[in-house]
C-alpha positions as CSV (number, residue, x, y, z in Angstrom):
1,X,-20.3,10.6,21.5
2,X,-19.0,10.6,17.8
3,X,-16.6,8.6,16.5
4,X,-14.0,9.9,13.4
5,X,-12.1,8.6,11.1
6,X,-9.0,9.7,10.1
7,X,-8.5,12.1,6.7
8,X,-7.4,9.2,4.7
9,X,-10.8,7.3,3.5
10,X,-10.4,3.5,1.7
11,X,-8.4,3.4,-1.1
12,X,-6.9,0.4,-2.9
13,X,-3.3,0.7,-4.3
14,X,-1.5,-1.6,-6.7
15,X,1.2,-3.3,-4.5
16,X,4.2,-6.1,-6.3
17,X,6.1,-8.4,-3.2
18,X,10.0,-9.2,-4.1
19,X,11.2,-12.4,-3.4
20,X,13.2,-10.7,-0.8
21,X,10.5,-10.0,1.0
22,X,10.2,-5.8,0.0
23,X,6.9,-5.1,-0.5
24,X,6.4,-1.8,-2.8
25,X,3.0,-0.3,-3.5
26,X,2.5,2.8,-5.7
27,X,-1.3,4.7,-7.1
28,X,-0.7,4.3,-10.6
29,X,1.4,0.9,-12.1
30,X,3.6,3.4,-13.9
31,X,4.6,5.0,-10.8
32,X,4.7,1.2,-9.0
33,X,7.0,-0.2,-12.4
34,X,9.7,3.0,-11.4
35,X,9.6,1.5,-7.5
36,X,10.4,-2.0,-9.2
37,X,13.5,-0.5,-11.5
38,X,14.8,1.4,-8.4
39,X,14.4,-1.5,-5.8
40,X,15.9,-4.1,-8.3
41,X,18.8,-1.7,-9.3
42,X,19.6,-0.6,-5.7
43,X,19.1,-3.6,-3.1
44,X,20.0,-6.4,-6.0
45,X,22.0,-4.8,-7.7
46,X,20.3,-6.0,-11.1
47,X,21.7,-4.1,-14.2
48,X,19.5,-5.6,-16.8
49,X,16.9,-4.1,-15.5
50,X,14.6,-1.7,-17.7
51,X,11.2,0.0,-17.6
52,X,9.7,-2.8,-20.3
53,X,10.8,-5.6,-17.7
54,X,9.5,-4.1,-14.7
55,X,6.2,-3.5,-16.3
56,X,6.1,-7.5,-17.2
57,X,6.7,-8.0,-13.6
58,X,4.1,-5.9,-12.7
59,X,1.3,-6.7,-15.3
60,X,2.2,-10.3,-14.3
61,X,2.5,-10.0,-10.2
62,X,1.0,-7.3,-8.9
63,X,-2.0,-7.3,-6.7
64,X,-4.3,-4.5,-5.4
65,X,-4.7,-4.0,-1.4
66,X,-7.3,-1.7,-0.1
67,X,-6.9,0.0,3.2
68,X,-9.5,0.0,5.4
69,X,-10.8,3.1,7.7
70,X,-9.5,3.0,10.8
71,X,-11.5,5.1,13.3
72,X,-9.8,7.3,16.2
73,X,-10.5,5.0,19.2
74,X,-10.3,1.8,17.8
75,X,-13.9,1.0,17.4
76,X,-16.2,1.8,14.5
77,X,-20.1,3.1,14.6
78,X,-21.6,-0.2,14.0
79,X,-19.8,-1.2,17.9
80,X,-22.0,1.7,19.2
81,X,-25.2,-0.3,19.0
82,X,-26.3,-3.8,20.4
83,X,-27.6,-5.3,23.1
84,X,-26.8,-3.8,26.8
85,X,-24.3,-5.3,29.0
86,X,-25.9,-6.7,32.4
């Protein structure tokens, strides 16, 4: 019985939370600093918004998160093994 994991392997992704809550996450942080422009422009309606600001924000904010592997039935390998139930 073999367990697999899903196409996507452990990655880690820059990611920036708003105060409002919206968290955006992006590969690169020039592709993460456009997410920033368009969130701040669209749900705060921010017009001083530019490129150079959002990349302070992000240089200053963001944090990385790295997904883990999730396996198809819930359980990974190292569950396999270990001692026998009674």
């Amino acid at each position: 019985m073999g367990f697999v994991s899903i196409a996507k392997r452990a990655r880690s992704r820059s990611s920036w939370l708003c105060g409002c809550g919206q968290r955006l996450e992006a590969d690169e942080d020039g592709r993460l600093c456009d997410q920033v422009v368009s969130h701040l422009k669209r749900d705060h309606q921010t017009a001083y918004i530019n490129y150079q600001v959002a990349r302070e924000m992000v240089t200053s904010r963001a944090y990385k998160m790295e997904y883990a592997v999730v396996y198809k039935n819930g359980t990974s390998p190292d569950e396999e093994f270990g001692p026998e139930p009674y």
